[in-house]
N, C-alpha and C positions, 0 to 999 in steps of 0.2 A: 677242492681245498688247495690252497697254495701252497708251493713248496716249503715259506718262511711257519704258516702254520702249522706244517708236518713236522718241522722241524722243533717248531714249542712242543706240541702235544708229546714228541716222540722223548726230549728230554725233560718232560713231565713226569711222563711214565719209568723214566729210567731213574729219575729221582726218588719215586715212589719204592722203586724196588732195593732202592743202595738203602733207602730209611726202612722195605720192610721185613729184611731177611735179618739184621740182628734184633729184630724186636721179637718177630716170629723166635729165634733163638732162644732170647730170655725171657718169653714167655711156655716156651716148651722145656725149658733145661730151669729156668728160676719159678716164675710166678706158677706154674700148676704144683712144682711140689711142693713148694711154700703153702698154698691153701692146703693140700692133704697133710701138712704139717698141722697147719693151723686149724683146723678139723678135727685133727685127733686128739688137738691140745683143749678141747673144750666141751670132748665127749667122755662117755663111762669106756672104761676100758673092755675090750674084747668086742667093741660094734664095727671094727672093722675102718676098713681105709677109703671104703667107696667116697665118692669129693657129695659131703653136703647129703648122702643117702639117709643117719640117721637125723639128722640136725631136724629139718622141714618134712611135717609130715601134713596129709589132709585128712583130714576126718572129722564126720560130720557134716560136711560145709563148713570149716573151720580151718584153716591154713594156719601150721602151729610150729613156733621153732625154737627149741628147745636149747640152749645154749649152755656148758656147767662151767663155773670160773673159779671154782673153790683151787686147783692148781695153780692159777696165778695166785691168787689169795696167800696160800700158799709160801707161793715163792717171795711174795710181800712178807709176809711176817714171821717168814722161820731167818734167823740170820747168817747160818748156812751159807744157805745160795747168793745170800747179798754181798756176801764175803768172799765167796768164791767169785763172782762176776767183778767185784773189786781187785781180787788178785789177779788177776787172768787180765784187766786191763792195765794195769800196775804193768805189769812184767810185760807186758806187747807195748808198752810206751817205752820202755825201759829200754826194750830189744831196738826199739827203734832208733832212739836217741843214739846208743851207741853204735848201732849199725853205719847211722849218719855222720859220726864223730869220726868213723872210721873208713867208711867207704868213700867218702868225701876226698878227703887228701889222694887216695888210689886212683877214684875214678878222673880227677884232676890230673894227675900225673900220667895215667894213660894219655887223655888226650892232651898233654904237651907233648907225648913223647914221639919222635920220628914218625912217619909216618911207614915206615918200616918194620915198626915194633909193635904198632899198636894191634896186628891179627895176634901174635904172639902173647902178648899181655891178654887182651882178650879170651883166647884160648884160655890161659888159666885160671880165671876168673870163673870159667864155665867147666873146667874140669872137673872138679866135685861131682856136677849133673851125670858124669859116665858111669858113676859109682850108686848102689843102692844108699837110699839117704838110711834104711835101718841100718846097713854095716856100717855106717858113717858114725851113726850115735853109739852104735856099739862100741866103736874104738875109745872113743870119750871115757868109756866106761876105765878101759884099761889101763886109761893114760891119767885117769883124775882117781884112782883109788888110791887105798892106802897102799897097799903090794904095788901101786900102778908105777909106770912108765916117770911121773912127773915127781911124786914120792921118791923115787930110788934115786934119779939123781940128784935132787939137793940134799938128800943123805950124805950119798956117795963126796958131793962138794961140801960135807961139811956145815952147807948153809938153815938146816935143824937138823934139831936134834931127835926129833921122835915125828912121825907121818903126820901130816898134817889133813882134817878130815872136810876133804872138798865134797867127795862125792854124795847123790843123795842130798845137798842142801841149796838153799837160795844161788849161790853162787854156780855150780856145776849145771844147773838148771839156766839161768843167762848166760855160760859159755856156750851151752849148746845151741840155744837160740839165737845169738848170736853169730856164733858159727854158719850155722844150715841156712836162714835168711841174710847174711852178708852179701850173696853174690847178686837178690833181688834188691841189693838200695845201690849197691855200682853200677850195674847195666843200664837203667834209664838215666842216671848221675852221667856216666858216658856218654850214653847217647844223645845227651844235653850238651854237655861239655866240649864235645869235639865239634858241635858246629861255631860255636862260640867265634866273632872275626877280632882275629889277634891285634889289627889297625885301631882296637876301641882303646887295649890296654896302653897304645902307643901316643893312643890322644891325650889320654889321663896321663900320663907320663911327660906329654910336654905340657899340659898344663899345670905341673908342681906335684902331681900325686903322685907318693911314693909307692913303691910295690903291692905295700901292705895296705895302704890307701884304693888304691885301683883295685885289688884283689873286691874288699868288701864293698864297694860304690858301684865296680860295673860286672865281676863276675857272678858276686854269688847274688845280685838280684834276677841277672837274667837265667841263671839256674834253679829261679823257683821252682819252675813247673816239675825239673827232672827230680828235685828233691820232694815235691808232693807226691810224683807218681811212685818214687822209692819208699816213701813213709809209707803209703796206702800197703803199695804190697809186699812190706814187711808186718804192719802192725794187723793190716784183716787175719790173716791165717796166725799171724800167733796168737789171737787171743781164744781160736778156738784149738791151739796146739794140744794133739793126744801123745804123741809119741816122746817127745823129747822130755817131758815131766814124766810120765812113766817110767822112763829109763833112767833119768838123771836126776829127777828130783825128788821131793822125799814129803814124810804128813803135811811138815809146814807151807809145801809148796801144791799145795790140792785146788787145782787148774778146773775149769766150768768144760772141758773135755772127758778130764777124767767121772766127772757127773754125771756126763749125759751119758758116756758107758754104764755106768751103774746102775743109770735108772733104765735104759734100754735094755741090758742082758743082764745083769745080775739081781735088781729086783722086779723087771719085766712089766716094767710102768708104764708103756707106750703114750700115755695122754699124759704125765708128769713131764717126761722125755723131750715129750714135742715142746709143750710151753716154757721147758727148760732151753729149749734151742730157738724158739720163738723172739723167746726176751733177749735169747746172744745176737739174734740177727738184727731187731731191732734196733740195739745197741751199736750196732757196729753203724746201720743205714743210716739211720736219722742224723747223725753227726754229722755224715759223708755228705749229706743231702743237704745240713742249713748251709755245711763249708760251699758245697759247690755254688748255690743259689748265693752266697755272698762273693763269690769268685765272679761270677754274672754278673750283677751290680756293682761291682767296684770294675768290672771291664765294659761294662755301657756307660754306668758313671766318667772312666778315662777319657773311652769316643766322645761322648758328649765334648 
């Protein structure tokens, strides 16, 4: 074999292996527990976790598999859960938009800033993460009650008159969320931003665009991607946020996390549970998946 042949087959093989250690990953960390998910969610309860054990059975001469859907069913026609999966995406759209409203101008202004400054700004961005995120929503608590921290001094200034009742409601529930997922929409924002070549804005500026003009025409389109990947990993995980509505929010704010606690350990539903978290996951993929597939055709559409 030739040396030019050893050298295809050899970055054949090496291709094979960069495509098949994270596939091997999410099919060991996502797609197998996803089936045991999906498994449970369409069995009687208490037949256990084995993948597919009671589902297909033989007997007879007879290969038989038995399937139950009254859970989805279920979760169709009780309006509950429709309302809860409505709320939960409500409010992770909500967290996001403002995350982006906000992180936006920051992560921009990081990367203008000196290149001296930006470990340092950086740094703080990521400080929070040194901190347990539970202590984190606890303090919220202290600072959004009525006795709290935020209470006392507009007292103290006079600016009301009598406490005013944040915590526990819609609002004290998107400070936290906001808060805790802020520092996931600035870091890829940044790390979009700062490659960004400053010679473009300088083009747009001798050809008559003014700041505000070149801002919207040549930066924020070429920061789409870092605000897609910022949206993503802000709005996935809030929609199945447990922590921060338990602590911060209140009946009106009853999140498709706080559910699937309930139906997992407090009424010990295991196949309720699962198709509860089955429809979340859905929910979240299938969106992600027509967006990307149109991401792909409107970027072969471009080359074209």
């Amino acid at each position: 074999m030739s040396p030019a042949s050893l050298s295809k087959a050899f970055q054949a093989r090496a291709r094979w292996l960069v495509i098949a250690v994270p596939h091997l990953w999410l099919d060991v960390f996502f797609l197998v527990p996803f089936l045991i998910l999906l498994k449970l969610s369409v069995t009687e309860s208490g037949e256990g976790t084995e993948l597919f054990a009671q589902m297909i059975k033989y007997v007879d001469g007879v290969l038989q598999m038995r399937v139950k859907l009254s859970n989805y069913v279920f979760i169709w026609s009780d309006n509950l859960y429709f309302l809860t999966y409505l709320r939960s995406i409500g409010y992770a759209a909500v967290t996001t938009v403002l995350c982006l409203l906000i992180g936006y101008p920051f992560a921009y202004s990081m990367a203008r800033a000196p290149a001296a400054r930006r470990p340092g700004l950086l740094m703080l961005v990521m400080l929070p993460f040194w901190t347990s995120f539970l202590i984190r929503i606890y303090a919220w608590k202290g600072i959004l009650a009525s006795n709290g921290i935020l209470n006392s001094v507009l007292l103290s200034l006079h600016v009301i008159q009598q406490p005013l009742l944040i915590l526990n409601t819609w609002i004290s529930l998107t400070i936290g969320m906001v808060y805790a997922y802020l520092p996931f929409m600035i870091l890829p924002l940044y790390a979009n931003l700062v490659k960004h070549d400053g010679r473009l804005l300088e083009a747009a500026a001798d050809l008559g665009a003014t700041p505000w003009q070149a801002f919207w025409r040549v930066t924020v389109p070429l920061s789409k991607s870092g605000v897609i990947a910022g949206s993503m990993l802000v709005f996935i995980p809030c929609v199945g946020e447990y922590v921060i509505p338990e602590l911060l929010g209140g009946p009106e704010t009853l999140m498709i996390g706080r559910v699937l606690w309930d139906e997992f350990f407090s009424n010990n539903d295991w196949p309720m549970a699962a198709a509860v978290a089955v429809v979340m996951i859905l929910l979240i993929i299938v969106p992600i998946a027509l967006f990307n597939k149109y991401q792909s055709e409107q970027g072969e559409g471009g080359r074209a």
